[in-house]
N, C-alpha and C positions, 0 to 999 in steps of 0.2 A: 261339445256337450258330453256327459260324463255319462257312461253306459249302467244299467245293472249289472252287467258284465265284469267293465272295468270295476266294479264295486265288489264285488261277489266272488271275485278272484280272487280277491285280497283279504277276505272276511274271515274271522273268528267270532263264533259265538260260545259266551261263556255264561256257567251259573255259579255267581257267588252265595255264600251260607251268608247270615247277616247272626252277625254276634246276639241282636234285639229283634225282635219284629218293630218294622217301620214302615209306615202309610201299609199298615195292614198285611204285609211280603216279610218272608222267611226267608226267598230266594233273592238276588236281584240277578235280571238277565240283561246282556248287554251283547251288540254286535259292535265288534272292532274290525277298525281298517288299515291295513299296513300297506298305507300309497305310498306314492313316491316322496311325497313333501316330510313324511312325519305319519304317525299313527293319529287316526281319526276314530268316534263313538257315535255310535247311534244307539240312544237305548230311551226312549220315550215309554211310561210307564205304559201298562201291559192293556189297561183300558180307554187310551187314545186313540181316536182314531186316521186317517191318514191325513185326514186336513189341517189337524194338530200336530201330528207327528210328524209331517214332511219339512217345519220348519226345524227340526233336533236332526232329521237326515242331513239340511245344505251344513248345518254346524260341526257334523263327521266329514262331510267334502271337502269343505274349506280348510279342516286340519290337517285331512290326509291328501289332499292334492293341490292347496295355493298353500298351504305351511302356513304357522301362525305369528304374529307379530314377535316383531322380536321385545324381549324384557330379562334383566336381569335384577339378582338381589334376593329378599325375604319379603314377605307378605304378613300380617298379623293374624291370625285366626281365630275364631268363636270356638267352642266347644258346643254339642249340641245334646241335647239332654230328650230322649222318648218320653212318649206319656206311661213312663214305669211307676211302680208306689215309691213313694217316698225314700223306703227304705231301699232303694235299690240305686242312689243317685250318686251313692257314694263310688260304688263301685263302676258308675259311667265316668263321674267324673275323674274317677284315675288314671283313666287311658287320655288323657288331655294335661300331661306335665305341663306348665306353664304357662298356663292358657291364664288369662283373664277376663275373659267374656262367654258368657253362656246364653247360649238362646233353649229356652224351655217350651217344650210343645206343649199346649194347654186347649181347653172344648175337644178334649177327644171323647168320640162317640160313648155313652154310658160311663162317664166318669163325671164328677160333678167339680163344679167351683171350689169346692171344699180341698177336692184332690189336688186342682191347681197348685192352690194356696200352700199347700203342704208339700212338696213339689220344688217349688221356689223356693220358698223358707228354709228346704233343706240345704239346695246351694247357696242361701247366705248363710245359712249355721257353720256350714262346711270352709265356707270360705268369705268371710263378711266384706274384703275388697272388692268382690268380684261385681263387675256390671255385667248384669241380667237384661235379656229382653227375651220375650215371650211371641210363642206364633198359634194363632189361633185357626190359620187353614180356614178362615172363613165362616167359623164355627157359632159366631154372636150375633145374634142381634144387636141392634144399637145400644137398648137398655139393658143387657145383659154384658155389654162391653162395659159402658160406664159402672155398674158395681164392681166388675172387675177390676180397671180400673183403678179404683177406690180401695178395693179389701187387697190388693195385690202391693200396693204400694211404688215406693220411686222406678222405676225401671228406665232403662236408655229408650226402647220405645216396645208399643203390642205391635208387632206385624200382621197385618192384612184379618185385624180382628172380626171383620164381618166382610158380607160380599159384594155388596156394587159399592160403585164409585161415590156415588151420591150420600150411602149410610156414610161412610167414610169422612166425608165430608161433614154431615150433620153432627159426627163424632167427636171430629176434630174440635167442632166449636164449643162441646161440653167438657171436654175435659183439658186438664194439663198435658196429661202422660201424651209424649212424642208418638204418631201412628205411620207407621211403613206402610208402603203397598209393595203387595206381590204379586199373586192372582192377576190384580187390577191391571198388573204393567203389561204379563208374560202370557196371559189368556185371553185380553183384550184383543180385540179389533181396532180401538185407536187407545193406545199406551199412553197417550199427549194428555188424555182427559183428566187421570190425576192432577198434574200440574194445570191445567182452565180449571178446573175446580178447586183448587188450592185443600185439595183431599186429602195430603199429605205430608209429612215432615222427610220422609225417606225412601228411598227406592230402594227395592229390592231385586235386584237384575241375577237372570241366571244364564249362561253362555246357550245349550244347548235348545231350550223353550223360543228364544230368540233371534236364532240361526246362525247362531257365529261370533266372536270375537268382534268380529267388525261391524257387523249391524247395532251387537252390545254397545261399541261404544259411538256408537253413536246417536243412539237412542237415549244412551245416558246420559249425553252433550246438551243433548235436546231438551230433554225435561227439566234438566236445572237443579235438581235434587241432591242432598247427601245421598252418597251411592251403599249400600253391601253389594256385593258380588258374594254370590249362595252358590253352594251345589244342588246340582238335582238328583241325588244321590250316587254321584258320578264315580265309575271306578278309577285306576288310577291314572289310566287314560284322557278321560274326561276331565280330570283335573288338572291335566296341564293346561287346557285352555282356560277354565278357569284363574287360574295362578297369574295368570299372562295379565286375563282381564283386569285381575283386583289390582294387579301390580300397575297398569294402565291407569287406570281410572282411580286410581290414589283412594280404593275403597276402605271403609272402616273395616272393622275386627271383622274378616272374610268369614263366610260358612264354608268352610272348605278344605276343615281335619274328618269329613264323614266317611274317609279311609278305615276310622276307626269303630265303623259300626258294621266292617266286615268282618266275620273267621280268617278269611281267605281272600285275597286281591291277585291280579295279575301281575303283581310286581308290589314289591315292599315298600309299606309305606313309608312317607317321606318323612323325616327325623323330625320334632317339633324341637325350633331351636330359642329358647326362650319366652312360649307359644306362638313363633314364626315359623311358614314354611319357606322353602327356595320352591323360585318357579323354575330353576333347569329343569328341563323334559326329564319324563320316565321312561323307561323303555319295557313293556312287556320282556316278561320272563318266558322264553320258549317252554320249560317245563311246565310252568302255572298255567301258562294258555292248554295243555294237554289233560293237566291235572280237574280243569274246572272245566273242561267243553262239555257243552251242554249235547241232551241225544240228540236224534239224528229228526228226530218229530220238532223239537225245539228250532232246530236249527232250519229247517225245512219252510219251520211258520215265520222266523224271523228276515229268513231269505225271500218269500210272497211279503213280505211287510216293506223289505226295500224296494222293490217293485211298486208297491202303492204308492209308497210316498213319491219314487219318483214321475209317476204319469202326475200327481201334484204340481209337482214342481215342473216338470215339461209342459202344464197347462198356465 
């Protein structure tokens, strides 16, 4: 069994700048682990708690101490768009050369339909090939999805446009537009229910929320579903399990260039190679890990957080 110890020996904690504010953070913080198999992440957002979050700790284990499946090659990736104005989508979209798919965050808090729409519109003005799909974070109701919807037009699919399984479901049978789940899979207690409920056209699977590459995939065997494999706003660490999984599980256009919604990473991002990444591992930069460590308060709180999760996981 794996110690706090054996964990904590090995730890870095870092604070990256985030080029945008995203799910509301300036900063993103992350604990890295340099086991023996490979570098492992634990970074479960900041208001998880450890019953939640103990499933993102076994997902930094299993990278940093069983090492992660093997995959080689390129993966295709999404490009991912905040809930910024309109006029600002240009200059997201540029840091994503090549890309051909955009997923646009839409129902962000105090912004309306309207903003959406405008939003979207601006990546197809920008770029009229591009296939869009939109993620609403749960943010609809049912009747507020189907306008959506409607005024929003063709999209590949709404991701996890409202919150239970069931709206999801009632959704699907109102409209055309394809619905992902995500929430439904990765915050669930039984992830199976999407597919008994035929709630969905697409999975949204994310490495870390799910504990690991290997649980990924085989949850995503399970369900039956067109897969994405998404980041959970993974540093560059975390995206090597990532990369592995989309590259496994023959995922569509990945979420998984959100490298580029940092200032600053532990290692350089990976080259986007005709909006493809390569899954060969990354390897933290010893100066970027010095440059970015987070204080001694930080690091103190995230060292008590591997501890919780692990009496989790040892129960």
């Amino acid at each position: 069994m794996i110690t706090a110890d054996d964990i904590l020996d090995r730890a870095h904690v870092v604070s990256l700048p985030m080029e945008v504010r995203f799910r509301g953070i300036d900063y993103r913080e992350a604990l890295l682990i340099d086991g023996p198999a490979g570098w492992g992440e634990f970074s479960p957002f900041l208001e998880y708690g450890p019953q939640e979050a103990a499933a993102w700790l076994r997902s930094g284990i299993e990278a940093a101490f069983e090492g992660l499946p093997e995959a080689e090659g390129f993966v295709e990736v999404n490009g991912t768009i905040p809930a910024v104005p309109a006029t600002q989508v240009a200059e997201v979209m540029a840091r994503y050369p090549g890309v051909r798919t955009f997923k646009v965050k839409v129902a962000e808090a105090g912004q309306t339909l309207d903003d959406d729409i405008a939003r979207v519109n601006a990546v197809r003005t920008l770029m009229p090939e591009a296939s869009v799909r939109v993620d609403a974070n749960r943010g609809w109701s049912v009747a507020e999805a189907v306008e959506a919807a409607r005024e929003l037009g063709e999209l590949e699919y709404m991701e996890q446009p409202c919150a239970t399984v069931e709206e999801l479901a009632e959704l699907r049978r109102r409209v055309r537009t394809p619905i992902a789940a995500d929430e439904s899979i990765r915050k669930a207690s039984d992830p199976y229910r999407v597919a008994e409920l035929n709630a969905a056209d697409v999975a949204v699977v994310k490495v870390a929320p799910l504990g690991g590459v290997r649980p990924l995939m085989k949850i995503a065997n399970d369900l039956g579903l067109s897969l994405t494999v998404a980041s959970a706003l993974d540093t560059a660490v975390g995206m090597n399990a990532g990369l592995v999984a989309a590259k496994l599980t023959n995922s569509r256009a990945a979420g998984l260039a959100t490298q580029r919604l940092f200032v600053e990473d532990v290692a350089e991002p990976r080259e986007l190679v005709d909006g493809c990444l390569s899954v060969a591992p990354t390897i933290p930069d010893p100066a970027r890990l010095s440059e970015l460590r987070a204080d001694a308060s930080r690091r103190d709180w995230w060292f008590n957080r591997v501890r919780e999760c692990l009496k989790v996981l040892e129960g």
